[in-house]
mmCIF file of the N, C-alpha and C atoms, coordinates in Angstrom:
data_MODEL
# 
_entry.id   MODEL 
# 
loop_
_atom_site.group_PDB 
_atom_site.id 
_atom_site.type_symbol 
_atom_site.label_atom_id 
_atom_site.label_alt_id 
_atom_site.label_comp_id 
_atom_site.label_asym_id 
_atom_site.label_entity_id 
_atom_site.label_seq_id 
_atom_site.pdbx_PDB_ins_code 
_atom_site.Cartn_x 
_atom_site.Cartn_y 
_atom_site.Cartn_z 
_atom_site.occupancy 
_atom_site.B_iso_or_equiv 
_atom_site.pdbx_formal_charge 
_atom_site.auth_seq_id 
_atom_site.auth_comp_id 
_atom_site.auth_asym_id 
_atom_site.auth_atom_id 
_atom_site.pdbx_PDB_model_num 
ATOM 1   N N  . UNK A 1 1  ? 26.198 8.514   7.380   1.00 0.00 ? 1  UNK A N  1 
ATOM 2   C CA . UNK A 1 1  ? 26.039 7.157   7.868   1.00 0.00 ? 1  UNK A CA 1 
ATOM 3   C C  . UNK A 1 1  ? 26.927 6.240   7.025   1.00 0.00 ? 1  UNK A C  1 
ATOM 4   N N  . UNK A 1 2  ? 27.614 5.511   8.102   1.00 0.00 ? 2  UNK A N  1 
ATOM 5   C CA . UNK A 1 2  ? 28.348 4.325   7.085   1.00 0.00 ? 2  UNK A CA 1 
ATOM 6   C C  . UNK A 1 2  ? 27.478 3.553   6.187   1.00 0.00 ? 2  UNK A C  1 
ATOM 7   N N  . UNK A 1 3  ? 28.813 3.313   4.950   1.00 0.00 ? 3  UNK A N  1 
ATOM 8   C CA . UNK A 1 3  ? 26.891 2.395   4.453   1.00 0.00 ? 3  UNK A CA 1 
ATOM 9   C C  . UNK A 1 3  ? 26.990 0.837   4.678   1.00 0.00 ? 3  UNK A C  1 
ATOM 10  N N  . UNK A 1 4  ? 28.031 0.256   5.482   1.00 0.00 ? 4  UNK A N  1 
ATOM 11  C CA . UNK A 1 4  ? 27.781 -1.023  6.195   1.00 0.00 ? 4  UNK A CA 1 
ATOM 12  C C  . UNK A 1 4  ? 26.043 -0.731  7.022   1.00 0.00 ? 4  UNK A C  1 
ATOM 13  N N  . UNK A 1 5  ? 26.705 0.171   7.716   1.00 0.00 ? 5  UNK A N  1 
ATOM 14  C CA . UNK A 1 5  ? 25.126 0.555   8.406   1.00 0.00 ? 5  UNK A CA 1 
ATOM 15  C C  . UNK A 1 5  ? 23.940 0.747   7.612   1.00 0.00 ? 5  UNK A C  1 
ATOM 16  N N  . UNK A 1 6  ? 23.784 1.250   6.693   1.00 0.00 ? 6  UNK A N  1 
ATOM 17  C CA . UNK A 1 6  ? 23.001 1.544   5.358   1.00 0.00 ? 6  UNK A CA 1 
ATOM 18  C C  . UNK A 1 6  ? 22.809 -0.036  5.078   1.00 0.00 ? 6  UNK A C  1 
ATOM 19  N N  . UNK A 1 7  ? 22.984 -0.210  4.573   1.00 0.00 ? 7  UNK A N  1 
ATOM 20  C CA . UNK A 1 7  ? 23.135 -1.648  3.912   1.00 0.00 ? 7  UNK A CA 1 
ATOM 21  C C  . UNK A 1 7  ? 22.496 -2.791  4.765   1.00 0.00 ? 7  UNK A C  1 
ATOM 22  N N  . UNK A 1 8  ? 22.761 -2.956  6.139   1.00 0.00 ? 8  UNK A N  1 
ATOM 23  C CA . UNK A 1 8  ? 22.026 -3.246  7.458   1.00 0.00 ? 8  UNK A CA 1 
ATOM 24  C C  . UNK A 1 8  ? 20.774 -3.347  7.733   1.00 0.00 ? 8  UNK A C  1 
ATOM 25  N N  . UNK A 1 9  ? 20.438 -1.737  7.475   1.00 0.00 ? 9  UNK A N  1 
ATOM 26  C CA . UNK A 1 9  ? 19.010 -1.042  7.590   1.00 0.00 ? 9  UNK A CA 1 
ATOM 27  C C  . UNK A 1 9  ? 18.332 -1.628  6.314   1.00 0.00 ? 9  UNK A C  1 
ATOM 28  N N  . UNK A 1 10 ? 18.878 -1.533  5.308   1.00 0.00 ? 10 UNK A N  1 
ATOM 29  C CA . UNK A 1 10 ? 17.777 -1.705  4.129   1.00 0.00 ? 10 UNK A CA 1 
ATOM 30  C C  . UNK A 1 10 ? 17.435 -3.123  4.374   1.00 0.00 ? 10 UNK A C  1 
ATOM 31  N N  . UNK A 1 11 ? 17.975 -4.133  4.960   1.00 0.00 ? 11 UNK A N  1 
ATOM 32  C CA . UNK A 1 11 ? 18.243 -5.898  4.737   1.00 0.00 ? 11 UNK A CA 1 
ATOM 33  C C  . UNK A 1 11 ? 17.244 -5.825  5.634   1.00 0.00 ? 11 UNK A C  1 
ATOM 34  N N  . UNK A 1 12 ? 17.273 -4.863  6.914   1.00 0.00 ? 12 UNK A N  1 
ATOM 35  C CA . UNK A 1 12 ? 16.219 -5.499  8.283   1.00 0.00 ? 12 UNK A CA 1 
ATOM 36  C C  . UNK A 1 12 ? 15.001 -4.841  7.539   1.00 0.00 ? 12 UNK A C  1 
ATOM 37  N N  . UNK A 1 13 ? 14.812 -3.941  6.837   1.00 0.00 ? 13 UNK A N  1 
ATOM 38  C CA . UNK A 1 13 ? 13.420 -3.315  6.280   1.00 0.00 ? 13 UNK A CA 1 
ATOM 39  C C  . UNK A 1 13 ? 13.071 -4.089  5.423   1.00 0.00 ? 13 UNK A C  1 
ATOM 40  N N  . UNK A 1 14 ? 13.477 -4.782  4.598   1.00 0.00 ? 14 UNK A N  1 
ATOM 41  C CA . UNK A 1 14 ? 13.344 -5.747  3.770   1.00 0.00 ? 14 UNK A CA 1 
ATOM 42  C C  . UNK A 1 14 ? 12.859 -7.432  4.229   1.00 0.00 ? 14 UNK A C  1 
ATOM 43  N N  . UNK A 1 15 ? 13.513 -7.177  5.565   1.00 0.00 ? 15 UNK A N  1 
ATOM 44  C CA . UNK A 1 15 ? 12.569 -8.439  6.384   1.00 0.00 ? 15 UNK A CA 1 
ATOM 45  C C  . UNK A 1 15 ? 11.711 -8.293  6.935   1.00 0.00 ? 15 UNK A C  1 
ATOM 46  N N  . UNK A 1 16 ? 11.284 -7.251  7.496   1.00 0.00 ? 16 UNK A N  1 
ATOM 47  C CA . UNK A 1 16 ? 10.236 -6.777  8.219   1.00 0.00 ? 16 UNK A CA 1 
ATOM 48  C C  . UNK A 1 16 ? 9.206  -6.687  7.285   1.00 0.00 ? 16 UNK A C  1 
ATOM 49  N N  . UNK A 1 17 ? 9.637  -6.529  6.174   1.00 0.00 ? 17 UNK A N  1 
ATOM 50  C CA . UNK A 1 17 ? 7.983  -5.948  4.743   1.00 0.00 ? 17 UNK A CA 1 
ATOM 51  C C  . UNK A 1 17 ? 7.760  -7.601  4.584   1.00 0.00 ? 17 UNK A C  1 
ATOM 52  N N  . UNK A 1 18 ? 8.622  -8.164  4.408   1.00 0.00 ? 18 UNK A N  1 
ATOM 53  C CA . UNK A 1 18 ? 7.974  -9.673  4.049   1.00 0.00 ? 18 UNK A CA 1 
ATOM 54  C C  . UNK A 1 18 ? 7.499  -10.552 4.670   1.00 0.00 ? 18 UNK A C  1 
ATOM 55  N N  . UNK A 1 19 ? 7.790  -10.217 6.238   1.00 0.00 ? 19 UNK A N  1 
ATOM 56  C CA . UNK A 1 19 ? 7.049  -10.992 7.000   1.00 0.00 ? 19 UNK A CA 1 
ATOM 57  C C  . UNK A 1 19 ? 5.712  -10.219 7.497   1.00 0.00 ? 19 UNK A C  1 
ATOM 58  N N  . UNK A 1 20 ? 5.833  -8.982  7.366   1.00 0.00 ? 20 UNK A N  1 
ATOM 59  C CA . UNK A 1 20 ? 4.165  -8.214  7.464   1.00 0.00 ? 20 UNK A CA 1 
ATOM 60  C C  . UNK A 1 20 ? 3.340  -8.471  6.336   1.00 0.00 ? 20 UNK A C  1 
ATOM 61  N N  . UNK A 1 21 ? 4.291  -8.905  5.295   1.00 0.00 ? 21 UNK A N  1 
ATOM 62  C CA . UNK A 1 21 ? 3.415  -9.409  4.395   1.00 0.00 ? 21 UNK A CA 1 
ATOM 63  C C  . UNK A 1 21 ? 2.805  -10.585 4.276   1.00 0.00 ? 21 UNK A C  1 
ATOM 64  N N  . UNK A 1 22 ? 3.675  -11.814 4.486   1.00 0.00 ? 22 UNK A N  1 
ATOM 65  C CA . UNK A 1 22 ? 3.626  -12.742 4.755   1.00 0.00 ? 22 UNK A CA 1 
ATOM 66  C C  . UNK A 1 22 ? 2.737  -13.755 5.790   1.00 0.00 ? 22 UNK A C  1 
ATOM 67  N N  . UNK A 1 23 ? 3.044  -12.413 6.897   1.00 0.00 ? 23 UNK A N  1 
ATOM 68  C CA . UNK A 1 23 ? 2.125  -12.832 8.585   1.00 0.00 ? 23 UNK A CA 1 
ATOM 69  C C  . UNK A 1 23 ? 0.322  -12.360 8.210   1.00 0.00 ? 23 UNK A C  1 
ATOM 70  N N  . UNK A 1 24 ? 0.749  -11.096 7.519   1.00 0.00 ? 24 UNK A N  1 
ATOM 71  C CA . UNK A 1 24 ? -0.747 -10.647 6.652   1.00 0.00 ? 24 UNK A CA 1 
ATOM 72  C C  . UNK A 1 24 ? -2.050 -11.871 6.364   1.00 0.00 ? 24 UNK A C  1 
ATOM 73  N N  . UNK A 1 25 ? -1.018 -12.078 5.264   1.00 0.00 ? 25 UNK A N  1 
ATOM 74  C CA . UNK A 1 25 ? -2.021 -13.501 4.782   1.00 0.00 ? 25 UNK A CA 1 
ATOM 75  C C  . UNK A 1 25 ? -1.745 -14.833 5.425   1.00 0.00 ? 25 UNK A C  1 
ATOM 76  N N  . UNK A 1 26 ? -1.376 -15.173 6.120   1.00 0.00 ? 26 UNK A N  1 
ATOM 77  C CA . UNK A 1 26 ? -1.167 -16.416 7.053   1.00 0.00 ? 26 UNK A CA 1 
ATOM 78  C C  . UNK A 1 26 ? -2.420 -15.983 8.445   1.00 0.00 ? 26 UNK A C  1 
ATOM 79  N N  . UNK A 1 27 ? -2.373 -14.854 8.879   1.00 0.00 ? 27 UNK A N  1 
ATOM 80  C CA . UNK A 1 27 ? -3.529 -14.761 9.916   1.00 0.00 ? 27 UNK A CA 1 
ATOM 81  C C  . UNK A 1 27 ? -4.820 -14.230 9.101   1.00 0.00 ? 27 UNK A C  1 
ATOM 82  N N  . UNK A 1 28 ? -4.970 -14.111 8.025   1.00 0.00 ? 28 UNK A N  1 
ATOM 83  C CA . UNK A 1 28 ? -6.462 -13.842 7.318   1.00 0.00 ? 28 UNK A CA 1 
ATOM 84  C C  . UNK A 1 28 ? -6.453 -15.369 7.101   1.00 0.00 ? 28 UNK A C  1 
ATOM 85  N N  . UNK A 1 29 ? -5.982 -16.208 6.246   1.00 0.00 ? 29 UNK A N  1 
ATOM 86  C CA . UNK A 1 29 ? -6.104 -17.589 6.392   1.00 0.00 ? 29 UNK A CA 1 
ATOM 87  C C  . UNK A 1 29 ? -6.661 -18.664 7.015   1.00 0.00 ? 29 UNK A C  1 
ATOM 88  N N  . UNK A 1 30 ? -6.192 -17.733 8.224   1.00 0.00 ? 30 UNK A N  1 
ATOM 89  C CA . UNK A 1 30 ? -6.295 -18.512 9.728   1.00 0.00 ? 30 UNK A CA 1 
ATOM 90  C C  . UNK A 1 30 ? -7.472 -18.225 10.461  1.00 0.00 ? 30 UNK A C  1 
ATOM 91  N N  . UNK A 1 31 ? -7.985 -16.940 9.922   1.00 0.00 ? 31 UNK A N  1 
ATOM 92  C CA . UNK A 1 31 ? -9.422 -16.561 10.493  1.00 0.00 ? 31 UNK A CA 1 
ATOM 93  C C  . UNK A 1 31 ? -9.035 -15.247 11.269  1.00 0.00 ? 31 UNK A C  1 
ATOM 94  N N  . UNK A 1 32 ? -7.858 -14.947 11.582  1.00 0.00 ? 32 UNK A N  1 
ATOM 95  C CA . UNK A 1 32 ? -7.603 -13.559 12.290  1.00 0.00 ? 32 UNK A CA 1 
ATOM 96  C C  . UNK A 1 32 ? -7.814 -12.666 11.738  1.00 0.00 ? 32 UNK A C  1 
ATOM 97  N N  . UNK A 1 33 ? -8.922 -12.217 11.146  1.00 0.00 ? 33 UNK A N  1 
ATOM 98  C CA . UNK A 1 33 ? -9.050 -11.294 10.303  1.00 0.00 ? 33 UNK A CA 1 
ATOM 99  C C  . UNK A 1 33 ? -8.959 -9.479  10.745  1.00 0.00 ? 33 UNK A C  1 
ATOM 100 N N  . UNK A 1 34 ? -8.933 -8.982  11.980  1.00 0.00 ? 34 UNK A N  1 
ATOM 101 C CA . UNK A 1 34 ? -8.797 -7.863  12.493  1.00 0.00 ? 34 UNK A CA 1 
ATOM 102 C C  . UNK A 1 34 ? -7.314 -7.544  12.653  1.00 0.00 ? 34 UNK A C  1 
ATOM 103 N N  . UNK A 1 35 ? -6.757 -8.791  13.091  1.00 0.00 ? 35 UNK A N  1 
ATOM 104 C CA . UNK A 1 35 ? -5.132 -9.159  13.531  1.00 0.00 ? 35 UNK A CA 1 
ATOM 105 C C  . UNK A 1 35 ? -4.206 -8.637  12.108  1.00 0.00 ? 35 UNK A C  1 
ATOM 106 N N  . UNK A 1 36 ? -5.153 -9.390  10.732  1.00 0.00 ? 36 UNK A N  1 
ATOM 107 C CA . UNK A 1 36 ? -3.964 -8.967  9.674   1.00 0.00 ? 36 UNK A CA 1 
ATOM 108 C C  . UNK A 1 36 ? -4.406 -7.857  8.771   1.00 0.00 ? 36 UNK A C  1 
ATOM 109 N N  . UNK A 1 37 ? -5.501 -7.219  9.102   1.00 0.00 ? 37 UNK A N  1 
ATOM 110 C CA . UNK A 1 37 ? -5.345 -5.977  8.903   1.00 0.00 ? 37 UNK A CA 1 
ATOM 111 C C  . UNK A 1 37 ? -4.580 -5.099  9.019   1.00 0.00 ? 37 UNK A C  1 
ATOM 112 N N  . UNK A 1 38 ? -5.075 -5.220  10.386  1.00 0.00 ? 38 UNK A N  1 
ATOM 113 C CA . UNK A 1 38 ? -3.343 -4.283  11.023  1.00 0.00 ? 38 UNK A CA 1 
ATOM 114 C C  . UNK A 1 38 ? -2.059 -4.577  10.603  1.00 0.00 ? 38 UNK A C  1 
ATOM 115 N N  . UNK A 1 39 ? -2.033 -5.662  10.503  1.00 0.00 ? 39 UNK A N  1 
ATOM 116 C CA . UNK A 1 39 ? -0.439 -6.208  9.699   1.00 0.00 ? 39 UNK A CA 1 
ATOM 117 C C  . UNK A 1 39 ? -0.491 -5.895  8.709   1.00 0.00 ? 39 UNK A C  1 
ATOM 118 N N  . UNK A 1 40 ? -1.579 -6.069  7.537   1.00 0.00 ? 40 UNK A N  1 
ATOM 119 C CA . UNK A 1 40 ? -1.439 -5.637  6.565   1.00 0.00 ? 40 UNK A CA 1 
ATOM 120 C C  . UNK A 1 40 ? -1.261 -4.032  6.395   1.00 0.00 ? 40 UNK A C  1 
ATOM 121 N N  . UNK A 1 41 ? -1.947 -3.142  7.784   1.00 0.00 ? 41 UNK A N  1 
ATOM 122 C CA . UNK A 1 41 ? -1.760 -1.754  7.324   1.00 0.00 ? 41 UNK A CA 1 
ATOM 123 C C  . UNK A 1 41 ? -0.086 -1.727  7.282   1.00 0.00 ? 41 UNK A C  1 
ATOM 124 N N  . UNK A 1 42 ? 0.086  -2.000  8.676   1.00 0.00 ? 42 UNK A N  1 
ATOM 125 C CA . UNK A 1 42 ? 1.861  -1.738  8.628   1.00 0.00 ? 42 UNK A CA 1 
ATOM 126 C C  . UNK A 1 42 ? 2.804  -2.348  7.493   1.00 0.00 ? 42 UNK A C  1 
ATOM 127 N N  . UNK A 1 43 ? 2.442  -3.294  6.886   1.00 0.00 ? 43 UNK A N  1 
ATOM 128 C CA . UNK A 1 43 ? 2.878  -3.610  5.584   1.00 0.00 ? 43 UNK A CA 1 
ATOM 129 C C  . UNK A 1 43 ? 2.299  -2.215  4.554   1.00 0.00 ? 43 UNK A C  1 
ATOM 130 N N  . UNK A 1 44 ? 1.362  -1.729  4.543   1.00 0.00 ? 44 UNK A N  1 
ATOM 131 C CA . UNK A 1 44 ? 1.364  -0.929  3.375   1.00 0.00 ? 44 UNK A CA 1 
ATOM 132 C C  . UNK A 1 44 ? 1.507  0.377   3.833   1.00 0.00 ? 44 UNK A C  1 
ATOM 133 N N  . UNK A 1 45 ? 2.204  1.014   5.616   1.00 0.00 ? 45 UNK A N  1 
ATOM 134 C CA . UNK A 1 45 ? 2.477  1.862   5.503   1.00 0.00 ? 45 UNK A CA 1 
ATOM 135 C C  . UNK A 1 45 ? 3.598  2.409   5.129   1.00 0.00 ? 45 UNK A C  1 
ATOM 136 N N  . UNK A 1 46 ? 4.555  0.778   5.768   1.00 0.00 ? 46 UNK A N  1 
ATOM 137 C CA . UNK A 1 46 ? 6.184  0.604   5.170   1.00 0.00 ? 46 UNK A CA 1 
ATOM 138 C C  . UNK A 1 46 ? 6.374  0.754   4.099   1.00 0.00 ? 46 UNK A C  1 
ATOM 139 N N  . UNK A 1 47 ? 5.539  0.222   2.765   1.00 0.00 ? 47 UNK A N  1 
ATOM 140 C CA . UNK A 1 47 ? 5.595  0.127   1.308   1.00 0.00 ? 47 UNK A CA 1 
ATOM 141 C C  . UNK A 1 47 ? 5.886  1.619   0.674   1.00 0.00 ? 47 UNK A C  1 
ATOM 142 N N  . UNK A 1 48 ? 4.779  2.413   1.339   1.00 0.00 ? 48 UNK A N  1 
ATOM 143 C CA . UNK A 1 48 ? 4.226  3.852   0.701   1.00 0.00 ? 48 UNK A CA 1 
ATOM 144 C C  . UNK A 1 48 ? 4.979  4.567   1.336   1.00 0.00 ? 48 UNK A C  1 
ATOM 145 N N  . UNK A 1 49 ? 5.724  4.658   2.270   1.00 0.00 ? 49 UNK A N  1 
ATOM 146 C CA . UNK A 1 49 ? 6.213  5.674   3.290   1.00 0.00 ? 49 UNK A CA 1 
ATOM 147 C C  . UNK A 1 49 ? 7.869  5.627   2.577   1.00 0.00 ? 49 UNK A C  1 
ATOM 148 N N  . UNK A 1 50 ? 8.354  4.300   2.288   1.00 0.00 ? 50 UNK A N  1 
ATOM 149 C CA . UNK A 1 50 ? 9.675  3.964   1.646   1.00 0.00 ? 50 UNK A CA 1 
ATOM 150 C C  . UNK A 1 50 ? 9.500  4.270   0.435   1.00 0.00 ? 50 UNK A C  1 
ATOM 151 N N  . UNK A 1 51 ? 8.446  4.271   -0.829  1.00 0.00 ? 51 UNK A N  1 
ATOM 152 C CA . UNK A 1 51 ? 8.607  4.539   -2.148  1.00 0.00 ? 51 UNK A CA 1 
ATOM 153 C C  . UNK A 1 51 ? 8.787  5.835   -2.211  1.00 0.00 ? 51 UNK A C  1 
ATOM 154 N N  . UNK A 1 52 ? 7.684  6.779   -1.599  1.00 0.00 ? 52 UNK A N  1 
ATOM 155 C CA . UNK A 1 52 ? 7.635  7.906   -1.464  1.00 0.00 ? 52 UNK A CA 1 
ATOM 156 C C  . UNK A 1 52 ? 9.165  8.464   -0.766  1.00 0.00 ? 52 UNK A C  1 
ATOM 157 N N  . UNK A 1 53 ? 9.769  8.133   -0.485  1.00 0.00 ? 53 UNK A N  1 
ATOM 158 C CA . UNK A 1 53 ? 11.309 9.061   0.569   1.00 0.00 ? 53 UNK A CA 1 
ATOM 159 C C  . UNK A 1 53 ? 12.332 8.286   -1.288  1.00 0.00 ? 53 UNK A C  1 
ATOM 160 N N  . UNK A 1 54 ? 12.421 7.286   -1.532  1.00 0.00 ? 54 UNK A N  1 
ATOM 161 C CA . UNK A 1 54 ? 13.191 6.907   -2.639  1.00 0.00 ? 54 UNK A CA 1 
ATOM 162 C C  . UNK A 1 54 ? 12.491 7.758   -3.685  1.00 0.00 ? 54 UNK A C  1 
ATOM 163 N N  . UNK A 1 55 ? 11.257 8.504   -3.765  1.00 0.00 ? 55 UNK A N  1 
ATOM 164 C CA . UNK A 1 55 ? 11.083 9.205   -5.163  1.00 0.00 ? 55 UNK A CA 1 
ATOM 165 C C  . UNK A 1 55 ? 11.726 10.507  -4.749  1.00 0.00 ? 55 UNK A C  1 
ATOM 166 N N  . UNK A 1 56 ? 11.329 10.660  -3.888  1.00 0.00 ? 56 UNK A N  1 
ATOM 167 C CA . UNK A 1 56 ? 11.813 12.293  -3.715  1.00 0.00 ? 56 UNK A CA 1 
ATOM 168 C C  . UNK A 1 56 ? 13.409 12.648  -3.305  1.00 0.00 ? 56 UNK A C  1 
ATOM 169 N N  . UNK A 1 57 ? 13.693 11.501  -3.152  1.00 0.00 ? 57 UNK A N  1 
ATOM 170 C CA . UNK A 1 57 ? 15.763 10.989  -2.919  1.00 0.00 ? 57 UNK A CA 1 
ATOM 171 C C  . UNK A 1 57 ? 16.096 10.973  -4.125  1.00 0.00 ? 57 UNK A C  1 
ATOM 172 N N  . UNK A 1 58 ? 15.854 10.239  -5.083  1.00 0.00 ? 58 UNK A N  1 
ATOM 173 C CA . UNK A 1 58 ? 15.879 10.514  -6.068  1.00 0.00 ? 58 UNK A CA 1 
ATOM 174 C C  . UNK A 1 58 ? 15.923 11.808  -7.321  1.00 0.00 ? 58 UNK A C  1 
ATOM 175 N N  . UNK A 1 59 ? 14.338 12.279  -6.844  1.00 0.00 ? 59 UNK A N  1 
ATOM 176 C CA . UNK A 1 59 ? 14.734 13.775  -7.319  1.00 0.00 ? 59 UNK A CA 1 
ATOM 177 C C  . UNK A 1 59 ? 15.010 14.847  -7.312  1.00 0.00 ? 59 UNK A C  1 
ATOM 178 N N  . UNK A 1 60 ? 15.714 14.848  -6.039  1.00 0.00 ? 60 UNK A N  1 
ATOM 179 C CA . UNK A 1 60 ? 16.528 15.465  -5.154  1.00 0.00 ? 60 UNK A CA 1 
ATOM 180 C C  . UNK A 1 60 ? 18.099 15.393  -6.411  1.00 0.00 ? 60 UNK A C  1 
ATOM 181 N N  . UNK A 1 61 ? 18.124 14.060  -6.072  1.00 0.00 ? 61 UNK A N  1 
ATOM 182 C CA . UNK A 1 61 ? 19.655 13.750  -6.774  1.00 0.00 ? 61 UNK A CA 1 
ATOM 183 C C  . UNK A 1 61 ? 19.434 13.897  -8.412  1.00 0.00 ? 61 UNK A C  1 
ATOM 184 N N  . UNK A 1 62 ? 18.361 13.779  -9.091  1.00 0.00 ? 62 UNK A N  1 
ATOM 185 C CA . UNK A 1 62 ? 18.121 14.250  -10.250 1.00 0.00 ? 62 UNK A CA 1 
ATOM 186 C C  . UNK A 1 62 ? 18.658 15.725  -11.043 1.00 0.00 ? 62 UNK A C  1 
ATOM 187 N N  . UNK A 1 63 ? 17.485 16.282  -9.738  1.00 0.00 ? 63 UNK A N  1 
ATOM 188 C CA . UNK A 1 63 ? 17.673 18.129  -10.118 1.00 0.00 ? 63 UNK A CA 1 
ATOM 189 C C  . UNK A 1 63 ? 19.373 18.687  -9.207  1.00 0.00 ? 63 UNK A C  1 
ATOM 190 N N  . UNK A 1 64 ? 19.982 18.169  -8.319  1.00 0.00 ? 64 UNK A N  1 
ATOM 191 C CA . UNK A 1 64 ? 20.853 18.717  -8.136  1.00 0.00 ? 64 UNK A CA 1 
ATOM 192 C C  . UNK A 1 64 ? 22.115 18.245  -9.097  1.00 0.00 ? 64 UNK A C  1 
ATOM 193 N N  . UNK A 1 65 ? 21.621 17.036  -10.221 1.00 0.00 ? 65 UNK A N  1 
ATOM 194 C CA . UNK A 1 65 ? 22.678 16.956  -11.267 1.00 0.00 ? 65 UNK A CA 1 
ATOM 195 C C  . UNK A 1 65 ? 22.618 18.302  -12.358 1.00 0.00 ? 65 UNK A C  1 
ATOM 196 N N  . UNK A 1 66 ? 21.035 17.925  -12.531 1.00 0.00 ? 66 UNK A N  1 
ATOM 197 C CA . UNK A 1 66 ? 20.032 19.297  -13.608 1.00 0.00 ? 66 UNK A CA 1 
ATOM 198 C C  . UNK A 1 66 ? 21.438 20.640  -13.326 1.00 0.00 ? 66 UNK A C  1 
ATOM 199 N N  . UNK A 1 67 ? 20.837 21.019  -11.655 1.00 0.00 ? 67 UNK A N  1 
ATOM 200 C CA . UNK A 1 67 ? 21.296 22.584  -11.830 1.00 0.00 ? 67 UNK A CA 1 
ATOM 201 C C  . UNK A 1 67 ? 23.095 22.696  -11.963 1.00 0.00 ? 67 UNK A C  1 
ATOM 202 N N  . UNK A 1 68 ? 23.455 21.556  -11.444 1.00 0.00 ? 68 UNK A N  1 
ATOM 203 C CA . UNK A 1 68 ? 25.290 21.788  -11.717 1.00 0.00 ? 68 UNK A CA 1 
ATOM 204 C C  . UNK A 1 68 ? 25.504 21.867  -12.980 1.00 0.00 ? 68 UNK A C  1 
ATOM 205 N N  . UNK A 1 69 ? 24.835 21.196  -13.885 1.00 0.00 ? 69 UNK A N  1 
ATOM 206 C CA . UNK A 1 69 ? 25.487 21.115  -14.641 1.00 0.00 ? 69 UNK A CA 1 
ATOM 207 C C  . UNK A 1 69 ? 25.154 22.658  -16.248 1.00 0.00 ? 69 UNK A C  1 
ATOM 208 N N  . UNK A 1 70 ? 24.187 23.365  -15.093 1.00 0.00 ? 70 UNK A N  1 
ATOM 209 C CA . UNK A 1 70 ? 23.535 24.551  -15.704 1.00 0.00 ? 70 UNK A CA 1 
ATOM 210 C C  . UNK A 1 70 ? 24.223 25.643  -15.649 1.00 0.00 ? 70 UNK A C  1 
ATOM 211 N N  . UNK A 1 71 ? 25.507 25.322  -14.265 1.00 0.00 ? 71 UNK A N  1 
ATOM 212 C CA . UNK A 1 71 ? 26.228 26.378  -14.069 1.00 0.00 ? 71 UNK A CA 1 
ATOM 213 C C  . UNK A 1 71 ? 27.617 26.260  -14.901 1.00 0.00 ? 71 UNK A C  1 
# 
């Protein structure tokens, strides 16, 4: 993937978490309290679903420095 495209993706995921976050507590506020649940889940499935793929991207790219440099 180009990383214009990369770069794209991370900016729109990055708007999308802050306004699920954002919309979260603006409709609990407001009394919608079933409404920002749900917003809030999808805010914390985005959170956990993205840390988790960056840890394991990560140590992915960790251990494949580890073993090159074993050979």
């Amino acid at each position: 993937m180009k990383h214009e495209t990369k770069e794209k993706m991370k900016t729109w995921v990055l708007i999308v978490m802050i306004i699920t976050l954002v919309g979260s507590f603006v409709l609990f506020f407001l009394g919608y309290y079933m409404t920002a649940f749900v917003v809030g889940g999808i805010f914390m499935f985005l959170a956990i679903f993205l840390g988790q793929w960056y840890s394991f991207k990560n140590a992915d790219y960790l251990y494949g420095i580890k073993d090159k440099n074993r050979r």
